[in-house]
TIFIKE-473976 format. One record per residue (C-alpha): residue number from 1; x, y, z. Coordinates in steps of 0.5 Angstrom, whole numbers, plus 2048, in hexadecimal, padded with zeros to 3 digits. Example, Ala and Ser with C-alpha at 12.3 -4.5 7.8 and 13.67 -1.06 7.14 Angstrom:
@num->1&east->819&north->7F7&up->810 $
@num->2&east->81B&north->7FE&up->80E $
//
This chain:
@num->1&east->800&north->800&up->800 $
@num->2&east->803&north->807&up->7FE $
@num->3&east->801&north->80D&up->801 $
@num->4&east->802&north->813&up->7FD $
@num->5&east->805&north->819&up->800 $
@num->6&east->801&north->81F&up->802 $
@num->7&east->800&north->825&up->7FD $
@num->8&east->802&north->82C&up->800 $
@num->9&east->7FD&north->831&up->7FC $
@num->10&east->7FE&north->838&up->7FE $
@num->11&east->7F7&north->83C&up->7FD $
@num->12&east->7F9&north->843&up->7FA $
@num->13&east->7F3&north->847&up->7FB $
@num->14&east->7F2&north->84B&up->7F4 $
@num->15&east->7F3&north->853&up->7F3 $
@num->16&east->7ED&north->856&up->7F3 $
@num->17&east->7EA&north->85B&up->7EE $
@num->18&east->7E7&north->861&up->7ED $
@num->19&east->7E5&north->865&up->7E7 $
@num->20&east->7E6&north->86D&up->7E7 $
@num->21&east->7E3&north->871&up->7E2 $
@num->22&east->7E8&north->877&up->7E0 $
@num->23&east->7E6&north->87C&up->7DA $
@num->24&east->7E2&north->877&up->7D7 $
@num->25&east->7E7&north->872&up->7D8 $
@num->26&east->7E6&north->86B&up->7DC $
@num->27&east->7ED&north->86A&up->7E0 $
@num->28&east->7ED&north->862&up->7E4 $
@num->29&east->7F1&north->863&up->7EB $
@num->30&east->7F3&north->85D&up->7EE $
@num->31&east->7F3&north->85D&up->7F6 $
@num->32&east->7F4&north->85A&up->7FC $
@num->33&east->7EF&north->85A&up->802 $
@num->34&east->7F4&north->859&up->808 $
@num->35&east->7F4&north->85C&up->810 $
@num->36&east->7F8&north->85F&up->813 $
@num->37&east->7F9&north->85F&up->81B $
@num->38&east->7F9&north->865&up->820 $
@num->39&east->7FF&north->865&up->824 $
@num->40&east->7FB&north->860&up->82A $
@num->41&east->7FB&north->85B&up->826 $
@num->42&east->7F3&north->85D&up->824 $
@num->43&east->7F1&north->85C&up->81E $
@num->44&east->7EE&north->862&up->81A $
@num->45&east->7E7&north->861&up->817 $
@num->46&east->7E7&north->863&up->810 $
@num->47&east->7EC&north->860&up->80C $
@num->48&east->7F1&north->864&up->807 $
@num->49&east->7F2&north->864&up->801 $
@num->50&east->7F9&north->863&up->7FD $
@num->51&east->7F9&north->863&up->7F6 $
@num->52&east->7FE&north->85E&up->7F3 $
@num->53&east->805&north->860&up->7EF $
@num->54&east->809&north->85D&up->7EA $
@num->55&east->809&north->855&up->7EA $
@num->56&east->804&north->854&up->7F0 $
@num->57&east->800&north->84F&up->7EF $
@num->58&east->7FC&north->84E&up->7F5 $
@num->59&east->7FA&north->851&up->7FC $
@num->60&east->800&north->84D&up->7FF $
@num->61&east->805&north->850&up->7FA $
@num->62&east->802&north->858&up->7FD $
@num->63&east->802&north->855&up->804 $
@num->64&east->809&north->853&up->803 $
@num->65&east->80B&north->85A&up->800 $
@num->66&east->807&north->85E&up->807 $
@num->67&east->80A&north->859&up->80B $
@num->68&east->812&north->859&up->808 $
@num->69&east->811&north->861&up->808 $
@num->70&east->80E&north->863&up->80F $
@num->71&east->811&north->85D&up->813 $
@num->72&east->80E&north->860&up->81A $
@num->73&east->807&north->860&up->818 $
@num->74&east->803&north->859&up->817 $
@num->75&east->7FD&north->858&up->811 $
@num->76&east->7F8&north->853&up->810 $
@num->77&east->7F5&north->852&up->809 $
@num->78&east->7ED&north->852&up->80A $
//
């Protein structure tokens, strides 16, 4: 009898999208909707929104970018 080896999958939750109209013209933004703490360690009650740059691809790549760039503060995706 073998058994298989167990499959690791990391879920990435995808970038959200919202369509702005500017001077007649539809723009799609991508974003991520993540939370950030207050410095008791409680959690704000409305989540931010970060657009994405360059090769991001998911909402675990523009937390990582928050979390590399403000080491002191901690961020949850929502």
């Amino acid at each position: 009898m073998q058994v298989e080896p167990i499959k690791i999958i990391k879920i990435m939750k995808q970038l959200l999208e919202k369509e702005n109209v500017k001077y007649g013209r539809v723009y799609i933004s991508k974003f991520a909707l993540i939370y950030s703490f207050k410095k008791n360690g409680e959690r704000h009650t409305k989540p931010t929104e970060y657009m994405a740059f360059g090769n991001e691809k998911s909402q675990d790549d523009v937390l990582a970018r928050l979390q590399k760039n403000n080491p002191t503060q901690k961020f949850e995706i929502a």
